[in-house]
N, C-alpha and C positions, 0 to 999 in steps of 0.2 A: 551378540546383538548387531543387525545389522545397520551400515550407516548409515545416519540420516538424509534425507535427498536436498540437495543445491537448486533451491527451487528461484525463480524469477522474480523479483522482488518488482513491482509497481508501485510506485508511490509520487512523493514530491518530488525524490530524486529520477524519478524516470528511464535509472539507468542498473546494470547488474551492480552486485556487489564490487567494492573495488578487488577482494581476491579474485573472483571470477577473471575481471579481467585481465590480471597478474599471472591464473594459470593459463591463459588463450596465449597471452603473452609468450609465457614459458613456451608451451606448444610450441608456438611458431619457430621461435628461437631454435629450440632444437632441431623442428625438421629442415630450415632455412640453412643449420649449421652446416648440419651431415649431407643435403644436397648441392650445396654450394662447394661442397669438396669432390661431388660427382662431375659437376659443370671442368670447374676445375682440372679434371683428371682428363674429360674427351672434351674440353672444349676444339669446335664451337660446338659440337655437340655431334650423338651417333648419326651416321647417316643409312639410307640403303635408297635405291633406286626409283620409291616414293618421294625422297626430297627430292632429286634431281627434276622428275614430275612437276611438283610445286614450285621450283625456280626458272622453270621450262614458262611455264604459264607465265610468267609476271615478268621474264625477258625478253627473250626469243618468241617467244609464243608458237601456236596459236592457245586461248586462256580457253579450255573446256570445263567445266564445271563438274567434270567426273568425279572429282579430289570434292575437298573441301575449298571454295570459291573464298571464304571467311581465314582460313589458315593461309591459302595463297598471298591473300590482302597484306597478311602481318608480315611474311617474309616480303614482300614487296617494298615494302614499306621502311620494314629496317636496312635494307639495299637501298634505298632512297635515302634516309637519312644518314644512317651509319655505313653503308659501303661494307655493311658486314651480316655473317646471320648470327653474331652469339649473343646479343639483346633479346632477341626473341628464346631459345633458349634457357638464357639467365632468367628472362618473364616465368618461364614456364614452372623452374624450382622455387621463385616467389610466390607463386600461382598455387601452387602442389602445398606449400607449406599452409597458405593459410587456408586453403579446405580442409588439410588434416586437423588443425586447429581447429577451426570451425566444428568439425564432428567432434572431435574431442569433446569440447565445450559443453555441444549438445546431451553428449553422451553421460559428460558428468553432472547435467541437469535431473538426471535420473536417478542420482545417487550414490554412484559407481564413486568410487576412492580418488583424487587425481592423478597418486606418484602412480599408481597402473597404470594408467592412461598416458602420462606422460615418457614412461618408457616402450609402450604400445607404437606411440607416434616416432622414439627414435628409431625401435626395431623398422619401420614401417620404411621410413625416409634412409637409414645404412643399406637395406636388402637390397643386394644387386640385382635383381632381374627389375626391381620396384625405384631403385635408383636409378640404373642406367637409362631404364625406361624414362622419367622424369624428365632426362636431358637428349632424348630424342628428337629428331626434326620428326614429327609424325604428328599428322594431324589428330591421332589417337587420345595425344597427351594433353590437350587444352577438350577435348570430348571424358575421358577421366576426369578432370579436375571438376566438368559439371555436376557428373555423377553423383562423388564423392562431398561436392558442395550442396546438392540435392538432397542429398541422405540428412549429413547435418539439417539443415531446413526443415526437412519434414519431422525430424524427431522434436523441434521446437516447436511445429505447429501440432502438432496431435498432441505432445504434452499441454499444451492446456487445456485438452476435453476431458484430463483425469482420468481416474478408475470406474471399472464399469460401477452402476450404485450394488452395494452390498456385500464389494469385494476389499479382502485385508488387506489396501493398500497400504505400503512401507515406501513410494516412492512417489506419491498424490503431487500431478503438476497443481500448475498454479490455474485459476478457469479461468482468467481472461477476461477483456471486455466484453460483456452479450451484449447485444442489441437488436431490436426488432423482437417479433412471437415465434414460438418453435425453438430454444436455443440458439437463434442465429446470432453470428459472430459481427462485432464492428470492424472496420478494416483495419488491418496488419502488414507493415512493412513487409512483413514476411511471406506473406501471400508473391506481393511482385518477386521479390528474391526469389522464392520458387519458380515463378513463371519465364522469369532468365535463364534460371540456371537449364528450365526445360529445353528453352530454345535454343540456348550453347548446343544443347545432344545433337537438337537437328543440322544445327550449323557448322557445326564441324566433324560429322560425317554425315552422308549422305541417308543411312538409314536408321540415324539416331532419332528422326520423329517417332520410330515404332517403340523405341524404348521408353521414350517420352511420354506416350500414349498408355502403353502396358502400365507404369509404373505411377502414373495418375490417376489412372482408374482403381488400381489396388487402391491409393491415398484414398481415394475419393469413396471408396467402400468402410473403408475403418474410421472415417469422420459420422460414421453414421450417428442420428441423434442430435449433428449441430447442422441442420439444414443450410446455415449463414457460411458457414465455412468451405462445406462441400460445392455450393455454389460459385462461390471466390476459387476453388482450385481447379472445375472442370471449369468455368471459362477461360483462365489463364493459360490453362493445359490446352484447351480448344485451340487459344492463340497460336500457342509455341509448339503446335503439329502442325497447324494447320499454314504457318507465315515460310519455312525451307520448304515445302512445297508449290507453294504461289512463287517466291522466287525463283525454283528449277524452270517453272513452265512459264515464267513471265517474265519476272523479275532479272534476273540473266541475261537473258537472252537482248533486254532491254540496254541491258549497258554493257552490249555487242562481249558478252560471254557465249561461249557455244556451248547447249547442251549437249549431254552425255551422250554416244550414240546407245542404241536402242538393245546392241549386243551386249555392249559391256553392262548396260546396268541389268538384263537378266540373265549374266552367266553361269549363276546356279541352275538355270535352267538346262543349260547344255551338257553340265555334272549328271544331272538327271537322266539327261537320254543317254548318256555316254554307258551309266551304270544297266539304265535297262536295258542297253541293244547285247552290252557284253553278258548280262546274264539269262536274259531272256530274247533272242533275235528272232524268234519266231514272232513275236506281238508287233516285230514290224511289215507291214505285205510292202508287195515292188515299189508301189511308189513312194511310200516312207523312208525304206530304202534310199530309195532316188534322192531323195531331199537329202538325207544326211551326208550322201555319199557326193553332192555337189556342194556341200560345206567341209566337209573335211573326207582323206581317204576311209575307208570302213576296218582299216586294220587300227585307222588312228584313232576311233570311235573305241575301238575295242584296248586298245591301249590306256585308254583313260578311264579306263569302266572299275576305277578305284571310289568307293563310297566318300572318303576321307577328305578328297579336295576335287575340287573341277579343276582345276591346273594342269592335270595330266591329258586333258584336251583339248580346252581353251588355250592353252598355251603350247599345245604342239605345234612344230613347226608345218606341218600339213595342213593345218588349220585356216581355213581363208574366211580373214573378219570380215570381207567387205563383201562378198559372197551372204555369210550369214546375218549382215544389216540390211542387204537387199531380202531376203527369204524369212525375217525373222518373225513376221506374222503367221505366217508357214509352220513356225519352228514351235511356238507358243499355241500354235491348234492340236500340233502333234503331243506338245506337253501335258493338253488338257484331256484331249483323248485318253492316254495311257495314265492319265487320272483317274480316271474313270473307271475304266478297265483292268486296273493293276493297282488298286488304294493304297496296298499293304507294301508292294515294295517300294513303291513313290515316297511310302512314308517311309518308311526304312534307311530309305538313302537319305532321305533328309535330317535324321535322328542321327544316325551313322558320322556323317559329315560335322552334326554339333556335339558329337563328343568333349569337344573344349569345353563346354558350358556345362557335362552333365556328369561326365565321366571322370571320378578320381582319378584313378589307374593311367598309365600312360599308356598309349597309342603307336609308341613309335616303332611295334615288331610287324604291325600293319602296311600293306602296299600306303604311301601316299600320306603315313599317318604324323611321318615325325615332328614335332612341336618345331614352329619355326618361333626364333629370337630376335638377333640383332644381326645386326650388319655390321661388323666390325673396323674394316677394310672402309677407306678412302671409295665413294661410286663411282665407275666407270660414266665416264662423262660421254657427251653427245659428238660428234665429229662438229669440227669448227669449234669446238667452244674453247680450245687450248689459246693459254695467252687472255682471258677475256678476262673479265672482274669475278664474273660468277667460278670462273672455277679454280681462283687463288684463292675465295672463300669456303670452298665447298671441301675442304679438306682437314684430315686432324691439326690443328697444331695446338697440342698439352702446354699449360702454363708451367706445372710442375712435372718432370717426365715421372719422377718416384710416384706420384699420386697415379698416375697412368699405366705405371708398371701392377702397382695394387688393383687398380681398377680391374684388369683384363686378369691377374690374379683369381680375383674374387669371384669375377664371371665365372671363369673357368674352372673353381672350384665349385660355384654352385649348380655345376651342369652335371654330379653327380646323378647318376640313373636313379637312382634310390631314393632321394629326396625333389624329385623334377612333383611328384600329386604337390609335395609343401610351396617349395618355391617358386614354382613355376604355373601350376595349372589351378586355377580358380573353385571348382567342382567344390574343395573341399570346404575352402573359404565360405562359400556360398551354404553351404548345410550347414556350418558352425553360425552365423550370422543369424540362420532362421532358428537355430537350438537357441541362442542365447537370446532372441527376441519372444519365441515361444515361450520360455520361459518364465521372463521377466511379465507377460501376459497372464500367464496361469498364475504365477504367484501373487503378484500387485492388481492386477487389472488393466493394468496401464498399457496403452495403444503403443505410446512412444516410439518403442522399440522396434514392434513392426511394420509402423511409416519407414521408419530407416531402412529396414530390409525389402520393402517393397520396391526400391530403388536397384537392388540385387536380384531380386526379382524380372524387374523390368529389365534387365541387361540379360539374364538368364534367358529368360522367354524370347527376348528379341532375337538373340543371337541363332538358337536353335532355329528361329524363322529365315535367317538371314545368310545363315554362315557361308561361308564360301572357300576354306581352308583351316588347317589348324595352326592359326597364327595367333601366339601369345599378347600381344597389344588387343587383341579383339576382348578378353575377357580380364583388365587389371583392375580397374576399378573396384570388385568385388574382392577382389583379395587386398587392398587397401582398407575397404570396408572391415571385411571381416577380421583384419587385425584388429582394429580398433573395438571388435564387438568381443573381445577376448578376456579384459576386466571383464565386462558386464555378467558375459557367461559364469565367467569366476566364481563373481559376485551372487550370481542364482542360484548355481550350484552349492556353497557355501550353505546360504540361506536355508538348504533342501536337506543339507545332510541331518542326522541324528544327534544331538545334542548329548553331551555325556554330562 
């Protein structure tokens, strides 16, 4: 018999049961445990050449708005107060535990067991590439924490629209306050919670609006039925795409931040021409030619004509960015043309390049392919900066060295070839997450599940649009997820087998 669902109790008290809160409690606890021994192990925390970026901006300057302008702010800030960056940091694994909590929470609103769950969240929070990460200076890691707080959200707002009618639901949320005609919904705290968490995406990376966007529109499709709700989620989702966009072009600029230049932010596009000139040269005539070859040499065009990453162009040294910021309307006419003209390998290279998001299997016997990590290694800092405040902080110092001998330990164990699809790459995470919400649908009726993964979704699809590298911080969140959706699978599958 399966067990009963932990549903949302409204009443006089107003509030969940007190065990509910005892297990969110637990949660945290445990994941706060086990990542506070991460912080601990690399405090102030891992670095690579992106922090140094971010403490560039908010010192020395000048502050561009490439990065995350909102992540800049908090390292700034605790250099302002603390004269240090391991606040921000230590935030980050307080931050991390209670999303995982939070989903948890959600998770076991559905039914799912707790002590599963509760040992989902310490596998989740020990896992070295899912810990070390945690304690990254990367603006990645405060853009996960929305994610994965998104997910929980949304599995708490679609559990109250219930099971579709006429299905054996074993897991019937709770329905909510209606209000108005049509099923619409009265307001819910949890509406704005989502609408935050959407706008963290955008705000602390630059093309988190589209994930934001992708993964509210899935919500906003499986609300169908309560017109009140789906209302309340596209306009807040309207909000939180559409406010890190008004900032890049206004908002910035205004409180004398400098936008992006115009290369950097479409450097997949130069991945693009890099791949079509080395595999097809013929689709360019002389004067396209010309153009590429006054941005970079034509041997260096060819040199990069790897699918996997624009790196091998954009970052040659032959490479002249100020060259291709002056030419880059040029550069994006060219793009569109061999659009046009070449659909199937434009798309190709771009599918090619999001392997991280789609592809189990690893990538790394590939020109261009191998899964990038951590930064291990202290960053090579900027000339002048020796002797300054920023760069007595910007280095390891372990409180415990033994903790830090494990740590690099355990990395280094988990960098196994064999086990990098589990530990390392998202792909799988991601189809486990949509089996065990699939599921949980077919069996119950119940949405719940798949608001959660439509969150997995949105980072999936975004990414594949986006990608620029196969760099493992691009896709964690879904493998945070789909630990936690590992009970629930369980739990379906259970349900499905043949009774003796």
């Amino acid at each position: 018999m399966s067990p009963k669902p932990v549903t949302e109790e409204r009443g006089e008290t107003g509030g969940a049961p007190a065990r509910d809160r005892w297990f969110t409690l637990a949660c945290y606890a445990t994941a706060q445990l086990a990542l506070l021994g991460w912080w601990l192990a690399f405090h102030p925390g891992l670095m690579s050449p992106d922090s140094v970026t971010y403490v560039a901006h908010v010192t020395t300057g000048p502050w561009v708005a490439g990065q995350s302008v909102a992540y800049d702010a908090l390292l700034g800030l605790s250099l302002r107060v603390t004269g240090d960056l391991s606040p921000v940091t230590l935030l980050q694994t307080a931050a991390m535990a209670a999303a995982l909590a939070h989903l948890a929470g959600a998770i076991r609103s559905l039914g799912v067991r707790g002590r599963p769950l509760l040992v989902a969240v310490g596998c989740a929070a020990l896992s070295p590439p899912l810990g070390a990460f945690t304690v990254s200076m990367w603006k990645d890691v405060p853009f996960t924490v929305c994610a994965v707080l998104a997910a929980g959200t949304a599995v708490r707002l679609a559990t109250r629209s219930g099971a579709r009618p006429g299905a054996r639901s074993r897991a019937r949320g709770v329905a909510g306050h209606r209000g108005g005609r049509g099923g619409g919904w009265a307001w819910d705290p949890r509406f704005a919670a989502l609408g935050a968490e959407l706008l963290g995406l955008g705000l602390f990376r630059n093309n988190g609006f589209l994930v934001a966007a992708i993964a509210a529109t899935l919500l906003v499709a499986l609300l169908y039925g309560h017109p009140g709700a789906r209302r309340w989620v596209a306009t807040l989702a309207a909000g939180a795409v559409a406010a890190p966009l008004l900032l890049l072009g206004a908002g910035y600029p205004a409180m004398g931040i400098a936008p992006p230049s115009r290369s950097f932010a479409y450097q997949t596009v130069f991945g693009d021409l890099a791949v079509a000139y080395g595999r097809r040269p013929r689709l360019f005539d002389r004067e396209q030619r010309a153009l590429l070859a006054g941005i970079a040499p034509l041997d260096a065009w060819r040199r990069g004509a790897t699918c996997q990453t624009m790196a091998g162009v954009f970052f040659d040294p032959g490479f002249g960015h100020a060259r291709a910021e002056q030419r880059i309307s040029d550069v994006l006419e060219l793009w569109r043309d061999l659009l046009l003209r070449a659909p199937g390998m434009m798309l190709s290279t771009r599918v090619c390049r999001a392997a991280l998001a789609w592809q189990v299997a690893s990538t790394s016997d590939e020109p261009g392919g191998e899964l990038y990590r951590f930064s291990l290694r202290d960053p090579r800092l900027p000339e002048g900066w020796q002797g300054t405040p920023a760069a007595s902080v910007m280095r390891q110092r372990p409180i415990f060295a033994g903790l830090l001998a494990a740590g690099l330990f355990a990395l280094d164990a988990s960098t196994v070839r064999q086990l990098e699809w589990l530990l390392w790459r998202a792909p799988f995470w991601c189809y486990l997450a949509y089996a065990a919400a699939a599921l949980a649908w077919w069996r119950t009726g119940s949405r719940a599940a798949l608001a959660g993964a439509a969150v997995v979704a949105g980072q999936q699809i975004g990414v594949i649009l986006t990608n620029t590298a196969p760099d493992f911080r691009f896709m964690v969140s879904p493998i945070f997820i789909g630990v936690l959706f590992v009970p629930l699978l369980l739990r379906e599958a259970a349900a499905l087998a043949p009774r003796r």
